[in-house]
C-alpha atoms as one frame of an Amber mdcrd trajectory, in Angstrom:
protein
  -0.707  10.468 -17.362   0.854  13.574 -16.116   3.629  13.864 -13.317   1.694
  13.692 -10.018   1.488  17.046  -7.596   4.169  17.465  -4.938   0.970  17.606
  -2.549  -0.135  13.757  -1.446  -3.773  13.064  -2.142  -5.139  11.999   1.449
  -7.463   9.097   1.215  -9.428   8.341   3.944  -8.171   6.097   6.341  -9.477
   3.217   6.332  -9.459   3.086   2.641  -5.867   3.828   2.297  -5.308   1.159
   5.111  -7.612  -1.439   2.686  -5.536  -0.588  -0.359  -2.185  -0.919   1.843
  -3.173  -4.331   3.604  -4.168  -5.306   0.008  -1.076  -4.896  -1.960   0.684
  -6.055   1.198  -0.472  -9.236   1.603   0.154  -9.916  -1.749   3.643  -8.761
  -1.613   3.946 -10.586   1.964   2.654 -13.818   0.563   5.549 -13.919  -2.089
   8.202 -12.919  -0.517   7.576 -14.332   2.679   4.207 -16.774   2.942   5.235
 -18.296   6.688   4.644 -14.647   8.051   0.964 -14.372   6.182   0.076 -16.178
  10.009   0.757 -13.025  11.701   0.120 -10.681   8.943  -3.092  -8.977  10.421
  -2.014  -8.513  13.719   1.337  -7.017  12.628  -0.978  -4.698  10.290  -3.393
  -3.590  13.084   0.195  -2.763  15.367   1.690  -1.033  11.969  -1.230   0.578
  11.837  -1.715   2.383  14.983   1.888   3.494  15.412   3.811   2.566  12.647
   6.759   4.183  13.413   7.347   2.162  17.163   6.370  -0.726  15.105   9.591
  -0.116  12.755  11.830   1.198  16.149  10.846  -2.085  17.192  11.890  -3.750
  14.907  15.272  -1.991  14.514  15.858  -3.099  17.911  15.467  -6.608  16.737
  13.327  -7.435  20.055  11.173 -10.203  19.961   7.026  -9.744  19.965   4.516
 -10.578  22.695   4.532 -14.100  21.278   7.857 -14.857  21.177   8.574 -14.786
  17.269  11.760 -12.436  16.475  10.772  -9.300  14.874  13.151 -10.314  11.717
   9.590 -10.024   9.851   9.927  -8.192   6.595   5.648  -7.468   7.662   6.360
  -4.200   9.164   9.044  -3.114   5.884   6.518  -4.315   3.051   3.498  -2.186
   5.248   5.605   0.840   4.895   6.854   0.911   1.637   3.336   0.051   0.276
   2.237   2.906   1.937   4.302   5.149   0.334   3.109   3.788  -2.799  -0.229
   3.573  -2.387  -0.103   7.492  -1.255   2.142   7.928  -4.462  -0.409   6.268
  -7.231  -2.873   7.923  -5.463  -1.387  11.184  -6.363  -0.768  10.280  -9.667
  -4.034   9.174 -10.630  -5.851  11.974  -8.861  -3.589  14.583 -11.498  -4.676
  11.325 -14.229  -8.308  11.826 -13.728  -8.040  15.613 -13.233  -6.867  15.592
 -17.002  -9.211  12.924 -17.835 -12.431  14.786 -16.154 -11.833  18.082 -17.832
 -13.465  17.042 -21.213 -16.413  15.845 -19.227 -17.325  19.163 -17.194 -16.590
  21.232 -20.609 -19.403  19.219 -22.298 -21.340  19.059 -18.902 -21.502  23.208
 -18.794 -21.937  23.407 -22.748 -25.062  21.384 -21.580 -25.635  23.382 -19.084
 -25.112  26.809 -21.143 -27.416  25.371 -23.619 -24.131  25.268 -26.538 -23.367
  22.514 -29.054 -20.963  20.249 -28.547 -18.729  20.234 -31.745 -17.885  16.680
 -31.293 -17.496  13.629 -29.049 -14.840  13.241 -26.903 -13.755   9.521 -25.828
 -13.147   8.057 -22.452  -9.263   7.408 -22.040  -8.564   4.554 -19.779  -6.512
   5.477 -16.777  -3.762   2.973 -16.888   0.186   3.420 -15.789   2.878   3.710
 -18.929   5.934   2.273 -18.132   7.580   5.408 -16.703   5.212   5.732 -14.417
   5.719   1.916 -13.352   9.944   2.729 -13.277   8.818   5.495 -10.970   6.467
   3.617  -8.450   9.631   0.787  -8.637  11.993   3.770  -7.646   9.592   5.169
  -4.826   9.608   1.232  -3.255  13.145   1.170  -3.648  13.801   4.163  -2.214
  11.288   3.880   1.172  12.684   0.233   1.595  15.990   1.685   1.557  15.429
   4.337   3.949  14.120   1.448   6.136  17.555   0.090   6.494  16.749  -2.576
   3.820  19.931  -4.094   2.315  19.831  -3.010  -1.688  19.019  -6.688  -3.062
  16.421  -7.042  -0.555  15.055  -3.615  -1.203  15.214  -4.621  -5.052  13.066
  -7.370  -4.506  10.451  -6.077  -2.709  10.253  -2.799  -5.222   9.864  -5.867
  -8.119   6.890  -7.621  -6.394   5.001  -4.340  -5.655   5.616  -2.915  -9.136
   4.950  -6.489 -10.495   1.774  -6.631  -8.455   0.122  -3.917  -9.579   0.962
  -4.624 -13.706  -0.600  -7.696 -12.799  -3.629  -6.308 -11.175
């Protein structure tokens, strides 16, 4: 697959907010299954502000029903995001490449010209590069969260680790 566009691919939404709560609760679930209890509400509060939901939890103030906000919820939500926006971008420039063969023998069709000869369908799948480099843009957004490294680390592994197995 090529390298993905500076430009982020905008999904709509309320898909990008299925794909994020997704990969999230996976990634919530194995690093820390007692929070899965207040997963969705912390979602739909990420959700609608995300960034008082983080303040908030900078603050290390406790939430409407009394649990600390020491939740690694908000962190995961965030940094998923950021890769969910990322592989989005990389497999919009993936199936760019991939569709061009496809319109070329659509308008030969279309012109009424032979094709000279079949072209296969390549599977869109992630090389291990590309895996290294959703790992790195975890890392990095965990880090900028104010994630200590190790803990950082280990969410990047279960996010990259969760989509190989996917």
């Amino acid at each position: 697959m090529p390298v993905p566009s500076a430009d982020s691919v905008p999904l709509p939404p309320a898909e990008e907010q299925d794909l994020v709560r997704a990969l999230a609760a996976s990634v919530v679930g194995n690093l820390s299954p007692d929070e899965l209890d207040v997963f969705d509400e912390t979602a739909e509060e990420f959700f609608a502000d995300p960034d008082e939901v983080l303040r908030t939890r900078d603050k290390d103030e406790a939430v409407g029903f009394g649990l600390e906000l020491a939740l690694i919820t908000p962190v995961v939500l965030a940094v998923v995001t950021s890769v969910v926006r990322f592989l989005a971008s990389l497999l919009a420039d993936a199936m760019q490449e991939t569709a061009r063969p496809a319109v070329v023998r659509t308008l030969r069709r279309v012109l009424r010209i032979r094709e000279g000869g079949a072209t296969a369908q390549a599977e869109v799948s992630l090389d291990a590069d590309q895996l290294r480099r959703v790992h790195e843009v975890a890392m990095n957004r965990a880090m900028s969260l104010g994630l200590p490294e190790d803990r950082a680390r280990l969410l990047a592994d279960s996010i990259a680790g969760g989509i190989v197995v996917a």
